[in-house]
N, C-alpha and C positions, 0 to 999 in steps of 0.2 A: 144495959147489956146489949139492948140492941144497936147501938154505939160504937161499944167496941166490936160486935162480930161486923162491922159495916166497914170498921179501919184495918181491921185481919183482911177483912176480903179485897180492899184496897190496897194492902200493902203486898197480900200475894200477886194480886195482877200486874201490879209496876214489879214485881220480881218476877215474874214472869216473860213480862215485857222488855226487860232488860238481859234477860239469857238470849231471847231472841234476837235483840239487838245487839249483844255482843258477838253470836253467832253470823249476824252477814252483816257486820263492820268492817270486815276485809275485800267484800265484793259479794255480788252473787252467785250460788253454788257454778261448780261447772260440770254439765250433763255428759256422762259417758257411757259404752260399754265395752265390754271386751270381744272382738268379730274372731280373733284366730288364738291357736296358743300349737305348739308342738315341741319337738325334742334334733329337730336332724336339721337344724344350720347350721350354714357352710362359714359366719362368723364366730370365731369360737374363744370370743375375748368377753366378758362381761361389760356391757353398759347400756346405752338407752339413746333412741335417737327419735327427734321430735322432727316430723317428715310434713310440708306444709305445699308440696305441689306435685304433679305426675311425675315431671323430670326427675324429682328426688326419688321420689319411690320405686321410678325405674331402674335407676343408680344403686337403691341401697337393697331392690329385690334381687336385681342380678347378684350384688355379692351373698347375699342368704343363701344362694340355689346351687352358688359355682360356677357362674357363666361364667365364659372364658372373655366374652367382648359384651358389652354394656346392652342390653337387651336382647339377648337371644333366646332370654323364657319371656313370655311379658306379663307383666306385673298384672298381680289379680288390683280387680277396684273394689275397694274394699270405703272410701269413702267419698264427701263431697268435699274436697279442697277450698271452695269457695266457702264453706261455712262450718266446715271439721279441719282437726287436726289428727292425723296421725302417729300414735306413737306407738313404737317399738322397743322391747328389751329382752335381752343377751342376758341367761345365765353366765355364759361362757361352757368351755368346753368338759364335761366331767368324765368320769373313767368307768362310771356302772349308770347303770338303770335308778330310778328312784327319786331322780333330783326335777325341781319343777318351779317354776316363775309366776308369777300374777298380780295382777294391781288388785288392792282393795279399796283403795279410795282416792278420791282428790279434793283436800282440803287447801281451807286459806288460811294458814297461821298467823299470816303479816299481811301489811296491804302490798301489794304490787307482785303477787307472791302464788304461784299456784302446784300446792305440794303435793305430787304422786306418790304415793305410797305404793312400794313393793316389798311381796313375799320370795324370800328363797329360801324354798323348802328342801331340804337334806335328810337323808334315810337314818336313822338309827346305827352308830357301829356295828351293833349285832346283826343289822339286815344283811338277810341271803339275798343277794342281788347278780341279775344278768351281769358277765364283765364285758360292757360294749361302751364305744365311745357314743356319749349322747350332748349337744346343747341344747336344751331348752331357752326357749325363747314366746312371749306373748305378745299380740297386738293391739290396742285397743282404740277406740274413735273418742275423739272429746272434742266436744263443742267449741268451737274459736270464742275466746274470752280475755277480758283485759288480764295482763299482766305475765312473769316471765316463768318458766315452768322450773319447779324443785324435783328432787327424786330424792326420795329416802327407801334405802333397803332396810326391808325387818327379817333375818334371820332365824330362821324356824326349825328347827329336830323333831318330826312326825310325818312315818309316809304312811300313818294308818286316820284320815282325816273326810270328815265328810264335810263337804262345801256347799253352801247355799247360794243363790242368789241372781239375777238375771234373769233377761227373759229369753223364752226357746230364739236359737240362735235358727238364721236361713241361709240358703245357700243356692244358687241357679242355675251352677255346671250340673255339669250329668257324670262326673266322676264318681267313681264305685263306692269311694268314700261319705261321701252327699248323697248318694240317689241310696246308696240304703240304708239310708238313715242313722247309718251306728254314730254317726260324730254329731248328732244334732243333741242338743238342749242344753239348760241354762247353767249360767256358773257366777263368779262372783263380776256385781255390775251395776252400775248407777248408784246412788245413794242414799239409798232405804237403809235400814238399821239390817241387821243379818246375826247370825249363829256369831257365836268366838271360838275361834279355832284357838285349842289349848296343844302349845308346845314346851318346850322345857328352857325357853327363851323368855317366854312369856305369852300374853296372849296377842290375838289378832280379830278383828271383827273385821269379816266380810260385809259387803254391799247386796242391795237387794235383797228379798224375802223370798226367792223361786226354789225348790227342789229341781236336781236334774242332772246331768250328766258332763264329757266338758265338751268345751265350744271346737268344731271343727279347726284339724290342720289347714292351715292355707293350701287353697284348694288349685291346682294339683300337686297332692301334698311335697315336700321337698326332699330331694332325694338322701338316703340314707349316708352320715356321717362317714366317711373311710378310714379303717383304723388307723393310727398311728403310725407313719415309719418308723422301721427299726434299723437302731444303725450298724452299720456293718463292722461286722468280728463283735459285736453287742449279744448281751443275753437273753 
């Protein structure tokens, strides 16, 4: 007997041993969180851009904001380029209130391969919602790490959703927005296990284990969406 409970206990541990070696067979994890997220950029196309030096992020801040000539807001610093990368994603442009972006994780499904997971969260038909132009868009920092980055969007139907995860976010302007506090603390980030957000999609597990609030607009927040032109003799 005590034999075989010696070959169970052996055979659980190399099964054990083997999840976790299949688990970072594609590389080791890679560290991130999420610094900004909001709803009023001036890019109003859906995608995602992987920004790896200041010149970039001054290029691709001005067009978030609207400037008319290539740094005339200057770009908040939001990370260290020599050792982060910065990425950014674009809902694109929607027609009501309600709609919203976020990474939940960054996994390695293959080798050479580092896959973002994003949520696009959409309101319910039946939701009563403000009619204003919004884009949502998120930022988030991840550690520079071998290999070429993926993006997969997961589609999500729930604006009644509570999110876990991350740590209190900080901020060092003195904007109204930061200095009193409403835009601070934590939201989905790094990769801890987290709640599963149940949509009608299916589900989604967020990162990190924090209770909290979401992570401040890019701080000084970005100016307000302008509605649509209408065209002329139009209805």
């Amino acid at each position: 007997m005590r034999i075989f409970t010696t070959l169970v206990a052996l055979a659980c541990a190399a099964f054990g041993f083997s999840q976790l070696t299949n688990q970072n067979a594609y590389g080791a994890p890679v560290d991130w969180k999420t610094v900004a997220e909001g709803s009023n950029s001036r890019i109003l196309t859906a995608g995602q851009a992987v920004i790896t030096s200041p010149v970039i992020w001054q290029s691709y801040f001005s067009q978030m904001v609207g400037d008319r000539n290539i740094g005339d807001t200057p770009a908040p610093l939001l990370c260290n380029f020599g050792t982060q990368d910065l990425i950014v994603v674009h809902m694109g442009q929607r027609p009501t209130t309600g709609y919203r972006t976020y990474v939940t994780s960054i996994e390695r499904p293959k080798f050479g391969v580092k896959q973002v997971n994003i949520v696009m969260m959409s309101p319910p038909p039946s939701a009563v919602l403000a009619q204003q132009m919004i884009s949502p868009y998120v930022v988030i920092v991840a550690n520079k790490a071998s290999g070429q980055y993926d993006f997969k969007w997961i589609p999500v139907i729930n604006n009644q959703v509570s999110v876990f995860g991350g740590g209190g976010s900080t901020c060092g302007c003195t904007c109204p927005c930061c200095a009193s506090g409403q835009c601070h603390g934590g939201h989905p980030g790094g990769n801890g296990g987290g709640i599963v957000i149940n949509g009608n999609t299916g589900q989604v597990v967020s990162g990190g284990n924090l209770q909290g609030n979401r992570y401040p607009d890019i701080c000084p927040p970005l100016p307000s969406v302008p509605p649509a032109p209408r065209r002329n003799g139009g209805n």
